[in-house]
C-alpha positions as CSV (number, residue, x, y, z in Angstrom):
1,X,32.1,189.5,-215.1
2,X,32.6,185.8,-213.5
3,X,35.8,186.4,-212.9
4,X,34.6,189.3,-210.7
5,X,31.5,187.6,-209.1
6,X,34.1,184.3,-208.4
7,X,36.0,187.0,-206.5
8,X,33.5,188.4,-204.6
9,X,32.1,184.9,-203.2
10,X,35.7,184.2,-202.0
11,X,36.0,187.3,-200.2
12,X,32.0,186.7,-198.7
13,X,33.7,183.1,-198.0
14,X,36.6,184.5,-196.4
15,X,35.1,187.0,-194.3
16,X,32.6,184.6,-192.9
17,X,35.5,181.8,-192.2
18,X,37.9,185.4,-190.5
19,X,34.8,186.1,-187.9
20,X,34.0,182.4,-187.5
21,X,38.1,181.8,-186.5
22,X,38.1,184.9,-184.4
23,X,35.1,183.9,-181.9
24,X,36.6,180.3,-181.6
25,X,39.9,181.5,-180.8
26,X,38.7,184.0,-178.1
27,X,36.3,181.4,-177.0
28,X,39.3,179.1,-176.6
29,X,41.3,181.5,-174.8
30,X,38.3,182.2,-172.3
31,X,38.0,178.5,-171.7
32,X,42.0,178.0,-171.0
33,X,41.5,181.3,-168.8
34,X,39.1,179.7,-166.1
35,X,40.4,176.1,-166.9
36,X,43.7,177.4,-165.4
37,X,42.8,180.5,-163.1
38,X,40.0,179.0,-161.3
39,X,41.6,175.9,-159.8
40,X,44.2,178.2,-158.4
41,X,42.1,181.0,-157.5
42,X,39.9,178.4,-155.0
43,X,43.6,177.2,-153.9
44,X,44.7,180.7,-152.7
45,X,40.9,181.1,-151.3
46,X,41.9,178.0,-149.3
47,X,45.2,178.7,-148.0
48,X,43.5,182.6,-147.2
49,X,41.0,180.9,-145.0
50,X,43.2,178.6,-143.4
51,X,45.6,180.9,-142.5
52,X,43.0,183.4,-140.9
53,X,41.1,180.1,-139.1
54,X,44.8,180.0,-137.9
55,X,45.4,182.7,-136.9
56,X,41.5,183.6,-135.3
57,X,41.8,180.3,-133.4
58,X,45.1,181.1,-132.2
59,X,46.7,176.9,-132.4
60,X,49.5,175.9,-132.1
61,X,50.7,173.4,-133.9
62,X,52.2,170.7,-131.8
63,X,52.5,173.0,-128.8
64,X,55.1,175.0,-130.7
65,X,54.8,178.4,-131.5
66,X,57.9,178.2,-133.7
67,X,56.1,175.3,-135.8
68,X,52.7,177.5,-136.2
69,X,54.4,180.5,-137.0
70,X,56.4,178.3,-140.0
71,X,53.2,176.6,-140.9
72,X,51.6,180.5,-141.2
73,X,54.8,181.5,-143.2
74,X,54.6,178.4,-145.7
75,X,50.9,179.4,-146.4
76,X,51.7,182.7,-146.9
77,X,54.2,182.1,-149.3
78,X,51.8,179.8,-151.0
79,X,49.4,181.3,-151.5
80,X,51.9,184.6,-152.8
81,X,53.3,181.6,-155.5
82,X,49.6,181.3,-156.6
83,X,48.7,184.7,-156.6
84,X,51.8,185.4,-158.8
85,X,51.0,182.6,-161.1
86,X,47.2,183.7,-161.5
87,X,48.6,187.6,-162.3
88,X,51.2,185.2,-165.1
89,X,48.4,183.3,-166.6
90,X,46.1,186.3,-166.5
91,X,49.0,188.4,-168.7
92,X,49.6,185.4,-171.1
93,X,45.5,185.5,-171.5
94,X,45.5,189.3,-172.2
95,X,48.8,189.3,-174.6
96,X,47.0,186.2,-176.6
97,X,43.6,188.3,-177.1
98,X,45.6,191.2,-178.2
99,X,47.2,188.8,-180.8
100,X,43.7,187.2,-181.9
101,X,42.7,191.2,-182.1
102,X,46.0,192.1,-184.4
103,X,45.1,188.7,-186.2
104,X,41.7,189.6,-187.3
105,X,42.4,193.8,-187.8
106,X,45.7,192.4,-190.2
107,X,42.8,189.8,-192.1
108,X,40.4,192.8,-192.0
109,X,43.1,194.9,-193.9
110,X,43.9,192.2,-196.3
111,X,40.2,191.7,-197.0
112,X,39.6,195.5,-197.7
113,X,42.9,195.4,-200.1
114,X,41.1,192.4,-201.7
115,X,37.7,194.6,-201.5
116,X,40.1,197.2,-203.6
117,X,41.6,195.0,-205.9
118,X,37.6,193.7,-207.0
119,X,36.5,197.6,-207.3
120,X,39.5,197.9,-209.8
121,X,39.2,194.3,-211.8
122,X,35.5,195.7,-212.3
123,X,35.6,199.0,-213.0
């Protein structure tokens, strides 16, 4: 009866509100994805092409081979840090999809136990 039908438009109301939640969270997490890799990403492209041009070109910094080969090293290790942080950001990104997806497949079970418990108060 109502009770039934008042049932059935909070389910409809919860549904819509679970999907709604669930593209706005993985939109989020896109967002903070290239909000934090791309910076870095353009950074490791930097210190990659420098370090080539350095290397093509051949200088050496303040006549001192020693000095260019430490200014080569410090961009290498750089540019490793950034690449490392990317790979850290990139796992954080993947484990926080996997918990939106366990989110919404846990509210998708509780919604089809709620589904249940309407088939029952109705039949």
């Amino acid at each position: 009866g109502a009770e039934a039908k008042r049932l059935r438009e909070c389910m409809a109301d919860l549904e819509g509100k679970l999907a709604e939640l669930t593209v706005n969270e993985k939109a989020k997490v896109e967002e903070a994805a290239r909000e934090e890799v791309e910076p870095l990403q353009a950074e490791v492209s930097r210190l990659e092409t420098a370090l080539r041009e350095s290397v093509e070109e051949g200088k050496v910094a303040r006549g001192s081979a020693q000095v260019a080969e430490l200014a080569r090293a410090k961009a290498a290790e750089e540019a490793e840090d950034l690449s490392k942080r990317v790979a850290m950001i990139e796992e954080q990104l993947e484990q926080r999809s996997r918990q939106v997806v366990e989110i919404a497949a846990i509210a998708t079970e509780s919604t089809e136990e709620m589904q249940e418990a309407q088939r029952r108060l109705t039949a």
